[in-house]
C-alpha positions in Angstrom: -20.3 104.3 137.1 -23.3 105.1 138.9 -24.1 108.1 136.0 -23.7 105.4 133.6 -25.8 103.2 135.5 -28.5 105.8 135.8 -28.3 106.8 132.1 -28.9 103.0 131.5 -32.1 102.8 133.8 -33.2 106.0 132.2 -33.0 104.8 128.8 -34.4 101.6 128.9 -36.8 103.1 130.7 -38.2 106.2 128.2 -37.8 102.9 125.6 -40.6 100.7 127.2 -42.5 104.2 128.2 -42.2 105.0 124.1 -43.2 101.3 123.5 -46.4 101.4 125.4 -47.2 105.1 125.9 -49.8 104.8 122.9 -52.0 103.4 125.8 -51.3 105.4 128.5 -54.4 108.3 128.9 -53.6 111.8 129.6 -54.5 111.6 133.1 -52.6 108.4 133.1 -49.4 110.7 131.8 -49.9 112.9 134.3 -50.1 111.3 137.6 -46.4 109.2 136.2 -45.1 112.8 135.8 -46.1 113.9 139.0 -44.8 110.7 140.4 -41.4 111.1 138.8 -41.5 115.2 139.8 -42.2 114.4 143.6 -39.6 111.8 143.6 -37.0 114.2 142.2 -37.0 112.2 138.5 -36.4 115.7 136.9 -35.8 114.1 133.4 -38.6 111.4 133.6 -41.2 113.9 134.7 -40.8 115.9 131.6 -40.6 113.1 129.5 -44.0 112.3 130.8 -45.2 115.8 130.9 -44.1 116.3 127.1 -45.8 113.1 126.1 -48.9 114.5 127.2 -48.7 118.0 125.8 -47.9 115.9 122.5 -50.3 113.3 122.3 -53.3 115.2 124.4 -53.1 118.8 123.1 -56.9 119.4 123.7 -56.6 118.1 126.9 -57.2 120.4 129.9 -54.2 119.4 131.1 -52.1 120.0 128.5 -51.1 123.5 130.1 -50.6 122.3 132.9 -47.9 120.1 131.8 -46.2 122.3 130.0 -45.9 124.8 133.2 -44.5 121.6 135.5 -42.0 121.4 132.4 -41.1 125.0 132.6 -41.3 124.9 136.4 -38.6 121.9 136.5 -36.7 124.0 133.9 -36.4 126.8 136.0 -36.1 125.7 139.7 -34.4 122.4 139.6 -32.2 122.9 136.1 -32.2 126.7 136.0 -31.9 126.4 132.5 -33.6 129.7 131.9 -34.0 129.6 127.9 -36.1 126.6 127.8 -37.8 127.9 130.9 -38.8 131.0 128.6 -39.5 128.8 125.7 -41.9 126.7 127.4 -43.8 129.4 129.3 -44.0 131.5 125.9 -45.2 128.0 123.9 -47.9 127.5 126.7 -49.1 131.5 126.2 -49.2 130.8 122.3 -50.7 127.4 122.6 -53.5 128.0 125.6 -53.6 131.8 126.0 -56.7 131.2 127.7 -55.6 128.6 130.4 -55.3 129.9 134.2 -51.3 128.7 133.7 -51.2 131.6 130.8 -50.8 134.8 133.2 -48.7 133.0 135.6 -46.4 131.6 132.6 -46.2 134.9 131.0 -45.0 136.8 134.2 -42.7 134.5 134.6 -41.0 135.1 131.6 -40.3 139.4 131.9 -39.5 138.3 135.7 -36.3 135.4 134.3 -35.8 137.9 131.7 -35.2 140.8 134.6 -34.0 138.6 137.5 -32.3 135.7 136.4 -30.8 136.6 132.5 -30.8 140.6 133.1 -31.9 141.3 129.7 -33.9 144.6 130.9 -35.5 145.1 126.8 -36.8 141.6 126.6 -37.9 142.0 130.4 -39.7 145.1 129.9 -41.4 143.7 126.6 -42.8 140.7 128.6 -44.0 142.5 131.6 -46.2 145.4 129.2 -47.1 141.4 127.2 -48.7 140.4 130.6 -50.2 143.5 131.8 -51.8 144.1 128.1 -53.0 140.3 128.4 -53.5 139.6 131.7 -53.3 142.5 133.6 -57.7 142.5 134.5 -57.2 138.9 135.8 -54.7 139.0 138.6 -54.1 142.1 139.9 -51.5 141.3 142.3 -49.5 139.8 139.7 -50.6 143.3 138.1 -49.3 145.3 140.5 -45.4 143.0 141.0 -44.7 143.6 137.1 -45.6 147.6 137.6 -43.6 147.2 140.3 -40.8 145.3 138.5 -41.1 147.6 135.5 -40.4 150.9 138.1 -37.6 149.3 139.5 -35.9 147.1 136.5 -32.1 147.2 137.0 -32.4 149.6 140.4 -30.1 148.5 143.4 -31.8 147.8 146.0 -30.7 150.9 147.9 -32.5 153.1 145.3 -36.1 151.4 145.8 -38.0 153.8 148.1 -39.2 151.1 151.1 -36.9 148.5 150.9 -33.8 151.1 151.3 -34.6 151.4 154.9 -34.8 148.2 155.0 -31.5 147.5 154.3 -30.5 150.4 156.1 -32.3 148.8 159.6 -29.8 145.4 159.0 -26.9 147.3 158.5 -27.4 149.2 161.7 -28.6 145.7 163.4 -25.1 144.3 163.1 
């Protein structure tokens, strides 16, 4: 009942938002997204978020709400394939905004860490470092690392081995 209820609410909500939201400015979008997103509104906040990156491509926050929309997809919904899609559609779309390095990571680390496609990993990690790899060099140096180390136990990586080995002897 309560699902039903919700579904209702969300609804008639996302109605009056498409009835009205020829008004609403970007910034306007934005802040209702953020709203929803702090106050666990998942669905709402990329509703918003999309709107936005719809109606206000030129916008310079655009990007922006195209990485919450891949950040909700991957942390709250772990849906990992529109997570990917999303990042890769904000690379394509605004391969100059500071969300662009950040998104593309992202994508070789779901492909290694979460999906365990090593190819497509591999792919988007050289993608970033070709791209981005002068701008952040910390994020540089985790997809060398995650390149090196792709599909290794953790017992096999150098110096977290002992590590592991240190708990082990701890208990």
């Amino acid at each position: 009942m309560r699902k039903g209820l919700l579904l209702v609410c969300v609804v008639v909500l996302f109605s009056v938002f498409m009835s009205c939201g020829e008004s609403l400015t970007d910034k306007q979008l934005f802040e209702k997204a953020k709203q929803y997103e702090s106050e666990e509104k998942a669905d709402l906040a990329v509703t918003f978020y999309q709107k936005l990156a719809d109606t206000y491509p030129q916008s310079g926050l655009a990007s922006e709400a195209l990485f919450r929309i891949a950040v909700i997809a991957a942390g709250q919904k772990q849906d990992w394939e529109k997570a990917i899609e999303v990042y890769s559609q904000l690379v394509s779309k605004f391969p100059d905004s500071e969300f662009a390095p950040k998104s593309q990571f992202m994508v070789g680390y779901i492909y290694a860490n979460e999906i365990k496609d090593f190819e497509k990993a591999k792919a988007a990690y050289n993608k970033f470092i070709e791209a981005f790899g002068a701008v952040d060099s910390g994020m540089t140096a985790s997809a060398k690392f995650e390149l090196e180390n792709m599909g290794k136990d953790i017992s096999e990586i150098g110096f977290l081995k002992n590590t592991e080995e240190e708990k082990a002897v701890k208990k």
